[in-house]
C-alpha positions in Angstrom: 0.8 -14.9 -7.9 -0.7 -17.1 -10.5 0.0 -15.2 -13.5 -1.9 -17.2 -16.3 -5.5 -16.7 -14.3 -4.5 -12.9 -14.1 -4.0 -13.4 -18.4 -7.5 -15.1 -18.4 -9.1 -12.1 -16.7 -7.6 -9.7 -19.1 -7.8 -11.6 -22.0 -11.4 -11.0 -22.5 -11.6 -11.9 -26.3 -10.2 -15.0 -25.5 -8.0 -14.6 -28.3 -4.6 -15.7 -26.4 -3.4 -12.3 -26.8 -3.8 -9.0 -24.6 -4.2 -5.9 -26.5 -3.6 -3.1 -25.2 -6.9 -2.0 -23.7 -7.8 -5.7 -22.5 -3.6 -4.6 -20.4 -5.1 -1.3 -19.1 -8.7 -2.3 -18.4 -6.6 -5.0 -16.4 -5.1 -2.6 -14.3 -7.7 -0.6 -13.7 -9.8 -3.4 -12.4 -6.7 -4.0 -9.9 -7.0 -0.7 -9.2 -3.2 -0.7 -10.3 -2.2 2.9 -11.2 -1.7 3.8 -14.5 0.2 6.4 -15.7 0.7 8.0 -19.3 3.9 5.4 -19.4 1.6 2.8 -19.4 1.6 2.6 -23.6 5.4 2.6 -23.1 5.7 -0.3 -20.8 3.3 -2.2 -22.9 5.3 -1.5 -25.8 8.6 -2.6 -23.7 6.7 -5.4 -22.7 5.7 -6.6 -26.4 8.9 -8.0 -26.9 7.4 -9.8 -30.7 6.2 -6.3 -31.5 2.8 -7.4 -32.9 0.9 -4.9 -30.7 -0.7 -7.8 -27.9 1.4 -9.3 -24.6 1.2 -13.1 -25.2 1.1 -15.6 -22.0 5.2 -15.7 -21.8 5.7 -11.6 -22.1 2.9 -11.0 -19.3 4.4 -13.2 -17.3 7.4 -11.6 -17.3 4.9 -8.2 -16.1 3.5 -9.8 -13.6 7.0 -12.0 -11.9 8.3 -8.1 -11.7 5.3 -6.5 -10.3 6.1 -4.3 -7.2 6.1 -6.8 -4.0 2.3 -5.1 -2.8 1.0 -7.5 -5.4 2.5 -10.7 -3.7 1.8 -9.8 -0.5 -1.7 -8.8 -1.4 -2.2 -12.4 -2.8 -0.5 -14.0 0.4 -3.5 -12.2 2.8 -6.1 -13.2 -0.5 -5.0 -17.2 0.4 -4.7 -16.6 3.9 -8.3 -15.1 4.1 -9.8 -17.5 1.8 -10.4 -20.3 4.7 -11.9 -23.0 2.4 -9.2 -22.7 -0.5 -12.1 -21.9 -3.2 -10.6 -18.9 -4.7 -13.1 -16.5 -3.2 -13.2 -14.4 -0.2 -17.0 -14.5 1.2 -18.7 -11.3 2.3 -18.5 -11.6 5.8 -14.7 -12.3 5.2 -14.2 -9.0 3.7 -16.4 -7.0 6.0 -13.7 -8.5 8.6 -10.7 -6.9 6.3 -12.6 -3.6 5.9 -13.3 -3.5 9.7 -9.0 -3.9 10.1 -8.3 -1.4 7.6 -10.2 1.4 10.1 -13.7 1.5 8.1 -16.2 1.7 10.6 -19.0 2.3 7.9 -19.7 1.8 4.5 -18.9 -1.1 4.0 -22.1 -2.4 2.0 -21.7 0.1 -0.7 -18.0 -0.4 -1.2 -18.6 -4.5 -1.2 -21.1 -4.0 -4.1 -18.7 -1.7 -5.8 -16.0 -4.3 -5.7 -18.0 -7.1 -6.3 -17.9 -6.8 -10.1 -19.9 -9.7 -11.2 -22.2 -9.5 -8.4 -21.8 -12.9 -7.2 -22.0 -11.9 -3.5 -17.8 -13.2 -2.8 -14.8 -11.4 -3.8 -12.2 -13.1 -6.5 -8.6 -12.1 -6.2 -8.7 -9.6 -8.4 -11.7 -7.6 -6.4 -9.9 -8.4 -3.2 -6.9 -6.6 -4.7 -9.3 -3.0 -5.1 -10.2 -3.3 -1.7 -6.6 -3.8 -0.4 -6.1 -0.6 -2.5 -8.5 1.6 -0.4 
């Protein structure tokens, strides 16, 4: 899992640091769930105690996330055919079809597609491996 483009997407200030919202809005945009012991695992986590993760103690979050994560990351590569770090529509409609969904597919593709660009990043993929 490439843990510093994971920091880039939360770090949303693009201060170098991720507070504590910028950690949790993370998350949620993984569609990781997040429990009240969230704010203790960030505090855990902060091991400088001034209140943000820097790169070095996200890493360490993200090298002992569960092993869902990696694997989820394996299919993302595998499924992006042309290496560009996007998964293309039809792509995903293909993933949906092998989860089971038979329908409804356009209106959970536009849900995940966050930025609207039409493709799915990794960390969009990762809500629809979460369905």
């Amino acid at each position: 899992m490439d843990s510093e483009f994971l920091f880039k997407q939360a770090d949303k200030n693009q201060d170098g640091l991720i507070s504590y919202a910028e950690f949790t809005n993370l998350l949620t945009e993984i569609r990781f769930p997040i429990s009240p012991m969230f704010s203790e695992c960030f505090t855990d986590l902060d091991q400088d105690r001034d209140g943000y993760l820097n790169l070095q103690e996200f890493q360490f979050f993200c090298e002992n996330l569960e092993e869902e994560v990696v694997d989820c990351m394996q299919i993302f590569q595998q499924m992006d055919e042309d290496n560009d770090g996007f998964i293309l529509k039809s792509q995903a409609e293909k993933i949906f079809e092998s989860l089971g969904f038979d329908e409804g597919f356009e209106d959970v593709f536009l849900n995940l597609d966050q930025d609207k660009d039409g493709k799915l990043n990794p960390l969009e993929f990762w809500g629809l491996m979460n369905m």
